[in-house]
Wavefront OBJ file of the C-alpha trace (Angstrom):
o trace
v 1.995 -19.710 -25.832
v 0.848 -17.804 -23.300
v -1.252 -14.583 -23.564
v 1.114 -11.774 -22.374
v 3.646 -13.571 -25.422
v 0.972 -12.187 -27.758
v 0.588 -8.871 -26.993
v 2.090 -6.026 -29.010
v 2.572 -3.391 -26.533
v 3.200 -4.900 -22.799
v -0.140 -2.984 -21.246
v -2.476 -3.866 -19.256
v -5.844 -2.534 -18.379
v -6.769 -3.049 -15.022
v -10.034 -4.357 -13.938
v -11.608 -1.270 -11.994
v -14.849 -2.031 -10.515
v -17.676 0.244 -9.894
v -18.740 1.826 -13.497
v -14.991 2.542 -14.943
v -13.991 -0.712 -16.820
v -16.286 -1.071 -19.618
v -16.839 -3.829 -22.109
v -15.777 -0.820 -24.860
v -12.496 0.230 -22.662
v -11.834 -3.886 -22.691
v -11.863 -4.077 -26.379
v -10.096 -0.815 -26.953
v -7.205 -1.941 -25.227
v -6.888 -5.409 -26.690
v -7.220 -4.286 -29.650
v -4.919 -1.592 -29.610
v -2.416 -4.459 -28.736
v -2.575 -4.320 -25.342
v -4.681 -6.586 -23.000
v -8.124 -5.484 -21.932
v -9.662 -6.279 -18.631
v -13.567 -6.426 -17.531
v -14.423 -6.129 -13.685
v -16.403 -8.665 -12.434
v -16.822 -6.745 -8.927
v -20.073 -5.414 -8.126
v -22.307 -6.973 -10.698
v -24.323 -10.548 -10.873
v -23.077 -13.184 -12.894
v -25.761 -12.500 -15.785
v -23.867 -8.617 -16.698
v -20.623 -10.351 -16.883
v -22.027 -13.063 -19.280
v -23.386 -9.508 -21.038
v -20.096 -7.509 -20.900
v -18.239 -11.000 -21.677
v -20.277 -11.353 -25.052
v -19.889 -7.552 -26.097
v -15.992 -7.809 -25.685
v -15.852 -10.597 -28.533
v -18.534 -8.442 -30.473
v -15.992 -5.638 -30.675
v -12.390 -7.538 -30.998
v -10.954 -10.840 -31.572
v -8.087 -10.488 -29.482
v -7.233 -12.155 -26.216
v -8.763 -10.033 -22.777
v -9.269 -11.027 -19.436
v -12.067 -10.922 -16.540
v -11.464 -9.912 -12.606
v -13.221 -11.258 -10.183
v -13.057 -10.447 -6.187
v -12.782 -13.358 -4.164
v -15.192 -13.853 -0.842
v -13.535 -12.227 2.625
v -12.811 -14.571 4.454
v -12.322 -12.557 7.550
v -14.475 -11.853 10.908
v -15.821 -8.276 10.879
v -16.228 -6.365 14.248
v -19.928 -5.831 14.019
v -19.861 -3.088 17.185
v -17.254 -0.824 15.005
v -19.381 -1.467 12.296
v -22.540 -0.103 14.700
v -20.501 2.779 15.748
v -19.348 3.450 12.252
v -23.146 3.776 11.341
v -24.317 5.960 14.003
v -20.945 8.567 13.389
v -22.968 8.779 9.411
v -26.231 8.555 10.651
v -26.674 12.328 10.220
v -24.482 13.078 7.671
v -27.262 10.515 5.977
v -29.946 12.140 7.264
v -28.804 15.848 5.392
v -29.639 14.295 2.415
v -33.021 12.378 2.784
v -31.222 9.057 3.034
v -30.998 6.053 5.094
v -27.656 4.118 5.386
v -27.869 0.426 4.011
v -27.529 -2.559 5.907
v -23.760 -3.868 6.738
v -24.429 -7.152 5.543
v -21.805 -9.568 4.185
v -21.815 -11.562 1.215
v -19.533 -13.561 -1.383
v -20.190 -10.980 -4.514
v -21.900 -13.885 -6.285
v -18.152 -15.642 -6.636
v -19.776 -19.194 -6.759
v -21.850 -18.029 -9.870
v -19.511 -16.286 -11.679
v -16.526 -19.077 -11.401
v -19.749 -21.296 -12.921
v -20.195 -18.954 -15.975
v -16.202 -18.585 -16.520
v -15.749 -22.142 -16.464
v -18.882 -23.031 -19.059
v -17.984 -19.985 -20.871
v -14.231 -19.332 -20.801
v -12.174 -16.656 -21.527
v -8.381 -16.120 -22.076
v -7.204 -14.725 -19.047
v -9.194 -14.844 -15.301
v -7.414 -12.801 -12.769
v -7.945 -12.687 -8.877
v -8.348 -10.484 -6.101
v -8.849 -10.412 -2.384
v -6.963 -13.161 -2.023
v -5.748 -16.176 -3.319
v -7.994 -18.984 -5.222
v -7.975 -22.061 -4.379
v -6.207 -25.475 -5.956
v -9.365 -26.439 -7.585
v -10.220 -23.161 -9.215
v -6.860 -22.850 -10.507
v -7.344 -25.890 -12.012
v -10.429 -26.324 -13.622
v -9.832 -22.870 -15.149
v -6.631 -23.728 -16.303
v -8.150 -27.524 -17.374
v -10.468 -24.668 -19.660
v -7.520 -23.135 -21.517
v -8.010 -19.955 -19.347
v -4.593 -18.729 -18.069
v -4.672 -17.609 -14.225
v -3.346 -14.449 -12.479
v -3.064 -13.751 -8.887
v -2.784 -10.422 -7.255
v -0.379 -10.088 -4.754
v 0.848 -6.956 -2.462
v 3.419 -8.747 -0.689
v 6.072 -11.055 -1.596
v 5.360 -14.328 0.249
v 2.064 -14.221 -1.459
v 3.656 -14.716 -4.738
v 5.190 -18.082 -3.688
v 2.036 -19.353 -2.294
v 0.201 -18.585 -5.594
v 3.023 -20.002 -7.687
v 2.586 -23.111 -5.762
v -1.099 -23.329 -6.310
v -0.151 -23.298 -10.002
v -0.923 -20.111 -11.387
v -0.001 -18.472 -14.400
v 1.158 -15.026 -13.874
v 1.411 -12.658 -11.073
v -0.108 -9.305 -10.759
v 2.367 -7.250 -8.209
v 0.220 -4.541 -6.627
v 2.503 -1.689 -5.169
v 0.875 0.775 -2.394
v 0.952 3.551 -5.169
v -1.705 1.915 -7.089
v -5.659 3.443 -6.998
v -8.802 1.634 -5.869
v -8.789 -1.447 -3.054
v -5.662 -3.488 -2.336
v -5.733 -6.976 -4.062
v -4.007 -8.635 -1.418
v -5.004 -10.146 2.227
v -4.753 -8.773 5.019
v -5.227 -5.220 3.309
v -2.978 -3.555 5.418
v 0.602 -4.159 3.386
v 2.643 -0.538 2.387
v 4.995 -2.052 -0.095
v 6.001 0.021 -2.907
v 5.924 -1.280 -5.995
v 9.600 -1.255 -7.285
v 10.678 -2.997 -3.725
v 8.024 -5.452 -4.029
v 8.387 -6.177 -7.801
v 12.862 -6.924 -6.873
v 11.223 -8.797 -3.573
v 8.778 -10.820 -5.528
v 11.128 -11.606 -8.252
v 14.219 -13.193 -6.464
v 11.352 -15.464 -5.012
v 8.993 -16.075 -8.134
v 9.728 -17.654 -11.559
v 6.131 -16.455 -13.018
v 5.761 -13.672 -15.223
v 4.963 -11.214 -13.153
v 2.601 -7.905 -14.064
v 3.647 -4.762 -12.144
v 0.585 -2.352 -10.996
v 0.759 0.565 -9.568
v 1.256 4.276 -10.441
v 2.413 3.927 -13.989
v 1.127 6.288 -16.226
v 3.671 7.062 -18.752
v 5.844 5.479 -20.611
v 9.270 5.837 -18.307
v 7.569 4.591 -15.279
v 6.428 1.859 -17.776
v 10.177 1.180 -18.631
v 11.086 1.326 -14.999
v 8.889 -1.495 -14.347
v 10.019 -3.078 -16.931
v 13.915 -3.299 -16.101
v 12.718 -4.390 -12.946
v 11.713 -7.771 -14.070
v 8.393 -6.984 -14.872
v 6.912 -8.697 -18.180
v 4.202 -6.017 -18.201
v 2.432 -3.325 -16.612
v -1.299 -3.126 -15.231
v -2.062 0.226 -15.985
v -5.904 1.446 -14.355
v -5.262 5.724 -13.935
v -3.822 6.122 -17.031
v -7.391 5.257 -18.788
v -10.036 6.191 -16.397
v -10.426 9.720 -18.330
v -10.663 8.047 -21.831
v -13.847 8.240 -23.537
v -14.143 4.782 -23.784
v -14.011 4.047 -19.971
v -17.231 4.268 -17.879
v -15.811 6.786 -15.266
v -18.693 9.923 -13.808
v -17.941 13.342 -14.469
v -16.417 13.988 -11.256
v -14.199 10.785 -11.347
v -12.764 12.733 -14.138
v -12.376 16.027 -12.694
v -10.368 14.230 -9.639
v -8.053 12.463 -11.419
v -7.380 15.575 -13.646
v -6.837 17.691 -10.361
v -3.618 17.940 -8.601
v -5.230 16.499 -5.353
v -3.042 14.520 -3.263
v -4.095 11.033 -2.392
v -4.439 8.775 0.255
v -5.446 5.038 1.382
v -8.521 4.866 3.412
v -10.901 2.319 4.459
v -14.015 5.456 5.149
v -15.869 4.099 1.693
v -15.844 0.393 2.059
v -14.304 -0.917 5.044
v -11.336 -2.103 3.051
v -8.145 -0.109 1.978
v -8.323 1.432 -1.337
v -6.409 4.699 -2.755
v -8.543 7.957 -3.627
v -8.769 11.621 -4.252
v -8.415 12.990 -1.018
v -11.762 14.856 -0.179
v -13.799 15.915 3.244
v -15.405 12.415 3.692
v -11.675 10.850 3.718
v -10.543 12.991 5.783
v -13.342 13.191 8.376
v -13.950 9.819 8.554
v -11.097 7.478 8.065
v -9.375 7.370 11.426
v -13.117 6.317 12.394
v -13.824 3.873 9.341
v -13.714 -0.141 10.642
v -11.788 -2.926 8.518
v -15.404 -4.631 7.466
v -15.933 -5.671 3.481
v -18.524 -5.527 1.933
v -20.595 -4.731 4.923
v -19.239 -0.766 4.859
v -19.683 -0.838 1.021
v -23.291 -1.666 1.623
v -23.810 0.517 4.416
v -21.820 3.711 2.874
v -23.789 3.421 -0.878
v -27.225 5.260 -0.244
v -25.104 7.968 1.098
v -22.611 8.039 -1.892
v -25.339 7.633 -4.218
v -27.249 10.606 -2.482
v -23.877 12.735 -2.933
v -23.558 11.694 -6.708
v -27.251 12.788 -7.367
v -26.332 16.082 -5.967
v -23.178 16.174 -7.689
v -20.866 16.908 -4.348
v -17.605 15.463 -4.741
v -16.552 16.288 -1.214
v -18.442 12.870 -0.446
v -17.860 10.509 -3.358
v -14.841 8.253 -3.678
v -12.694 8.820 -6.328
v -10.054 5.813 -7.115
v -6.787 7.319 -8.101
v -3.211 6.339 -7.981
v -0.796 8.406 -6.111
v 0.331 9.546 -10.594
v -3.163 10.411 -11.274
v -2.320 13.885 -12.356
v 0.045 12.279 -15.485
v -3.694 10.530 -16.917
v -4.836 11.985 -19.944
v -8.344 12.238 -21.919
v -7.375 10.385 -24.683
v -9.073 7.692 -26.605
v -7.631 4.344 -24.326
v -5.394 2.945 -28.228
v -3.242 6.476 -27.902
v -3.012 6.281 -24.742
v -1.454 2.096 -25.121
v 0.237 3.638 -28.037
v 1.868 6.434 -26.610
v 2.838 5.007 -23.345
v 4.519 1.954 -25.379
v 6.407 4.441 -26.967
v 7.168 6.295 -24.646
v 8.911 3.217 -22.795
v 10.916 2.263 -25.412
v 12.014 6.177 -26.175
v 13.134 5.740 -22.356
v 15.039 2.725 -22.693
v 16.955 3.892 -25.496
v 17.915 6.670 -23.529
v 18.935 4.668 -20.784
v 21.084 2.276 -23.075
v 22.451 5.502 -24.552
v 23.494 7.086 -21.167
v 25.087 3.728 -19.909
v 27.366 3.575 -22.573
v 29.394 6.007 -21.050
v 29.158 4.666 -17.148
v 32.533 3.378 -16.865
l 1 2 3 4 5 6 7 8 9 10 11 12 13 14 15 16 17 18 19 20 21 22 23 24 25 26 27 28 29 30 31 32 33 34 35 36 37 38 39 40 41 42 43 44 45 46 47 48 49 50 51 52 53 54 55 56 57 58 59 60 61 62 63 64 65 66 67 68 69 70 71 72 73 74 75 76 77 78 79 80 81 82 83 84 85 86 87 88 89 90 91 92 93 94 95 96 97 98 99 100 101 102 103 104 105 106 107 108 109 110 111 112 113 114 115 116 117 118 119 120 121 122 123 124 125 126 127 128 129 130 131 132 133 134 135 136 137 138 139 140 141 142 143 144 145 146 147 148 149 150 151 152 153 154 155 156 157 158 159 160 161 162 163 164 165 166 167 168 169 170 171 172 173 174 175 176 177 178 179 180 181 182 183 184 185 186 187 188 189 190 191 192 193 194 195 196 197 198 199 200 201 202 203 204 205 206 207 208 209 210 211 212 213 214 215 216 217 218 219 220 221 222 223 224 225 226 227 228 229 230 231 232 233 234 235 236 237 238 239 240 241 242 243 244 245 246 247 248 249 250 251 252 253 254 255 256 257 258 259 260 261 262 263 264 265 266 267 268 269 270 271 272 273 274 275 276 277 278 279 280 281 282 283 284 285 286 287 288 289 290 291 292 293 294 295 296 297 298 299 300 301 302 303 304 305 306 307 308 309 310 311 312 313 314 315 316 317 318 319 320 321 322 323 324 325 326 327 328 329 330 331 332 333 334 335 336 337 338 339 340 341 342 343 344 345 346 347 348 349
């Protein structure tokens, strides 16, 4: 039986790197009847063994862990250099130097080591596809496999690699595209019907649902659930800052950008998007590296005008509610929307 069969209310929590996704935002949602997700991005293979074991401390039911695949691809090191010198003084205005643009494989090797000694229900992917071997020792663990996919052909090359599920990321959806190359513009209910006429997997639709009839729309469009990320980053339980809150509770448009990391992801538009993103280089992680002092300066001062905040393009529908209303009400709000879909087609012809 496989996990998404068990679940009570088709929701998903996705995996948002960075300080949002929380070992108490995991739990929350799983046990709500939903299906919790910790992020494995952005932390050493020892705080995921610590945020795996506080997840089963706080619920027996099924939850999953994210983890970002290495980039594979060449970085131009002279945009990189240029990229550096154009934040040099912005740097500088607050006592800080940039980091160094260095690569690196966000401790993948270690991680896939502790999931496979250790396993969990669910592992999902991102950044890419896994390869044959993961996929299988994983799935020789009992730990069901997801890939995330942005465009459609992807879906058929993880089906054949023999994954589990499918996690369709439309453009509308906040934080970094899951896919490679990043630079896809699919919307989500296109690539859902694209991905479905192709794909036999259950697939998991992401991107800008919030409430309950976007939710249902996802749902009549062959989706078996929905990965829902917005919707809970102003809950109590999730480990969002202040201003991440105060964003996603504006009515600030947003927009995808590469200015914070060197890799598309969809934010709060604010004056370091839009100053610097025609300028920002394709380069992962060595961007992240070299934008954090600068982001961490702006946090300490509390100016929001320089710190990303992850959104999708709905974020003004999230609500601060504890993350089992929010499951609960979305849930029912889907099902109040198919009934009044049902009820309306009744008299189409």
């Amino acid at each position: 039986m496989s996990t998404l069969s068990t679940l009570r209310h088709p929701i998903i929590a996705a995996p948002m790197a960075g300080g949002p996704s929380t070992p108490a935002l995991a739990a929350a949602v799983s046990a709500a009847g939903g299906l919790g997700f910790l992020a494995a991005g952005m932390i050493d293979a020892d705080r995921l063994a610590a945020d795996v074991a506080e997840v089963r401390a706080r619920t027996d039911r099924p939850f999953g862990v994210n983890i970002f695949l290495p980039d594979p691809g060449d970085v131009d090191e002279a945009a990189i250099r240029a990229y550096a010198e154009r934040l040099t003084p912005q740097a500088a205005q607050r006592g800080v130097s940039l980091g160094e643009p260095v690569g690196g494989d966000d401790a993948y090797p270690e991680k896939l080591a502790a999931l496979l000694a250790d396993p969990v229900p669910v592992v999902s992917f991102v950044f890419g596809l896994p390869d044959r071997a993961a996929v299988a020792a994983l799935r020789e663990r009992g730990t069901e496999v997801w890939a995330t996919v942005t465009r459609p052909e992807a879906a058929t090359a993880a089906a054949d690699l023999g994954v589990d599920a499918v996690v369709v990321q439309g453009t509308e959806a906040g934080g970094h595209r899951g896919g490679l190359p990043d630079d896809d513009d699919y919307a989500l209910l296109p690539l859902l019907r694209l991905t479905a006429a192709r794909c036999d997997l259950p697939l998991v639709a992401a991107g800008g649902v919030v409430d309950g009839p976007a939710l249902a729309a996802v749902l009549a469009a062959g989706a078996t659930a929905a990965q829902l990320g917005t919707a809970f980053l102003r809950c109590p339980e999730a480990g969002s800052s202040p201003m991440h809150r105060e964003a996603v509770a504006s009515t600030a448009p947003t927009a995808l950008t590469r200015s914070f990391t060197g890799k598309r992801a969809r934010g709060v538009t604010n004056d370091f998007l839009r100053q610097h993103d025609a300028a920002a280089p394709a380069g992962y992680p060595q961007v992240l590296h070299l934008t954090r002092p600068l982001l961490a300066a702006a946090r300490r001062d509390g100016d929001a005008s320089v710190v990303n905040a992850w959104a999708g393009q709905a974020h003004t529908l999230a609500r601060d509610l504890p993350a089992a209303e929010v499951v609960a009400d979305v849930s029912a709000g889907a099902r109040a929307a198919l009934a009044a879909l049902t009820e309306r087609s009744t008299r189409w012809g």
